[in-house]
C-alpha positions as CSV (number, residue, x, y, z in Angstrom):
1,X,-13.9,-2.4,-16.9
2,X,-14.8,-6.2,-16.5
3,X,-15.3,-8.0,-13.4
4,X,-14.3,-11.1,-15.1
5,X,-10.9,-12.0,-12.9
6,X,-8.8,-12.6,-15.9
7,X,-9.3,-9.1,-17.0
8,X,-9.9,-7.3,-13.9
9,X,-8.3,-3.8,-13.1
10,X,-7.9,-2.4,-9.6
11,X,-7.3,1.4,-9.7
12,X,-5.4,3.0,-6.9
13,X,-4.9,6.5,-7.0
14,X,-4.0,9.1,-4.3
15,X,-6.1,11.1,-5.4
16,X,-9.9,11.8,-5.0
17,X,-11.2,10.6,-8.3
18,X,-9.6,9.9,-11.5
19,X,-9.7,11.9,-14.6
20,X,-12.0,10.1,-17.0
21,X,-14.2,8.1,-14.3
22,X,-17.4,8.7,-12.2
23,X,-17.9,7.4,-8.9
24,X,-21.1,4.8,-9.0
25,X,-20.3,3.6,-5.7
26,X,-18.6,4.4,-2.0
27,X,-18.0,1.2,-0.1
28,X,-15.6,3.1,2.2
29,X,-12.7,2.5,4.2
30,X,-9.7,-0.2,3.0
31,X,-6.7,-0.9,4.2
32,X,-3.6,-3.7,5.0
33,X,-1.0,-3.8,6.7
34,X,2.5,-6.1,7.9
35,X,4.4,-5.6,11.0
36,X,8.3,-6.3,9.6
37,X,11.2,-6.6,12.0
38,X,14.6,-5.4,11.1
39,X,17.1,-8.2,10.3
40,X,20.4,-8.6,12.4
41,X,22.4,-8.2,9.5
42,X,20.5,-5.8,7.9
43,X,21.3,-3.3,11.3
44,X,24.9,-4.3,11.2
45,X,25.4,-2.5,7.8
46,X,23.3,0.2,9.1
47,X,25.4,0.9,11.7
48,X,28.0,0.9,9.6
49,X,26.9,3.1,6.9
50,X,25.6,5.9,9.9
51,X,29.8,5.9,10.3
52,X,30.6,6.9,6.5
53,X,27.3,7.9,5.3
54,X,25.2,6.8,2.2
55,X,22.1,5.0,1.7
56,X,20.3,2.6,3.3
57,X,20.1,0.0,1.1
58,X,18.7,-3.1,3.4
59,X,16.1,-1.0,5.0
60,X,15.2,0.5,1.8
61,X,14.6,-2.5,-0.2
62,X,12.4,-3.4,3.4
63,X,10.1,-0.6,3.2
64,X,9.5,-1.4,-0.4
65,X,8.4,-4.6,0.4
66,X,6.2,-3.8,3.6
67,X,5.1,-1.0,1.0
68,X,3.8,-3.5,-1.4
69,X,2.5,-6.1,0.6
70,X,0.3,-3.6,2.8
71,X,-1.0,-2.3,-0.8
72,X,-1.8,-5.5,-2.2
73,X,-3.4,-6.9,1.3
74,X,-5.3,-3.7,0.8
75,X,-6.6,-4.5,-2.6
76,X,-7.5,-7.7,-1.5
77,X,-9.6,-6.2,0.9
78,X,-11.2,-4.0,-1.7
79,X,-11.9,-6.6,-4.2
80,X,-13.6,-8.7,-1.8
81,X,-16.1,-6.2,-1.1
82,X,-16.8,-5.1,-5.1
83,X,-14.2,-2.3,-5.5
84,X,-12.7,-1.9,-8.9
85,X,-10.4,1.1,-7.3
86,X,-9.2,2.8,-4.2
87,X,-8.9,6.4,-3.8
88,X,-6.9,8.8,-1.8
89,X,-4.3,6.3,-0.9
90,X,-2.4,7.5,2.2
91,X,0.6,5.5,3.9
92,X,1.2,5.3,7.6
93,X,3.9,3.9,9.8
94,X,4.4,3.1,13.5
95,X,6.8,1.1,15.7
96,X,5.2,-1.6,17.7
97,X,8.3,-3.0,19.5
98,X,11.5,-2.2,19.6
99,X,13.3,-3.4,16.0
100,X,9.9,-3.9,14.4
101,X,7.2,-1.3,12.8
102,X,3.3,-1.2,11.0
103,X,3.6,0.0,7.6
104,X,-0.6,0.9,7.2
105,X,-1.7,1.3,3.5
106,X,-5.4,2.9,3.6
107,X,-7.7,4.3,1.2
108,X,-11.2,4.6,0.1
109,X,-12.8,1.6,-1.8
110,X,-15.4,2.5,-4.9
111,X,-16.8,1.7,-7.8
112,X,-15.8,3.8,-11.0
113,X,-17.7,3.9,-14.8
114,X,-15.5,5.0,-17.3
115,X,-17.1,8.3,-18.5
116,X,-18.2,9.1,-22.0
């Protein structure tokens, strides 16, 4: 794995190590997050859907998003500090205000050599 920035690889894994790489280095805890507040129209159809039932479809295509922007502000973090990877990636979630909620991606920032 390169460090070059064209080239470079983050790993992120929720596990503890990946098959095939060694740990060279622990610079420890990562993480990002985004506060997201539900839209007005987005609750509408909500409310709507709790009276026939089905899918979520606005607040799933939300998570996804406050899913992969608290990943990638978690990278960030990790790159800044020398990481080519992030173990035992966890997901958390909490409401600050009413309408609005934290989606917390966390993890453990290392260095990996490709064994063998």
């Amino acid at each position: 794995m390169s460090n070059d920035q064209s080239s470079f690889k983050m790993f992120l894994s929720n596990t503890e190590f990946l098959p095939g790489y060694a740990i060279t280095r622990h610079l420890g805890l990562v993480q990002g997050s985004t506060v997201r507040a539900k839209h007005f129209g987005r609750d509408m159809m909500a409310g709507l859907k709790n009276i026939v039932g089905g899918e979520l479809k606005g607040y799933t295509e939300l998570l996804n998003e406050s899913r992969q922007e608290a990943l990638s502000r978690m990278q960030e973090q990790a790159e800044a500090i020398g990481a080519n990877a992030v173990i035992n990636v966890r997901f958390s979630t909490s409401n600050i205000t009413a309408g609005a909620s934290e989606l917390l991606a966390y993890g453990t920032a290392v260095v990996l050599k490709q064994q063998g």
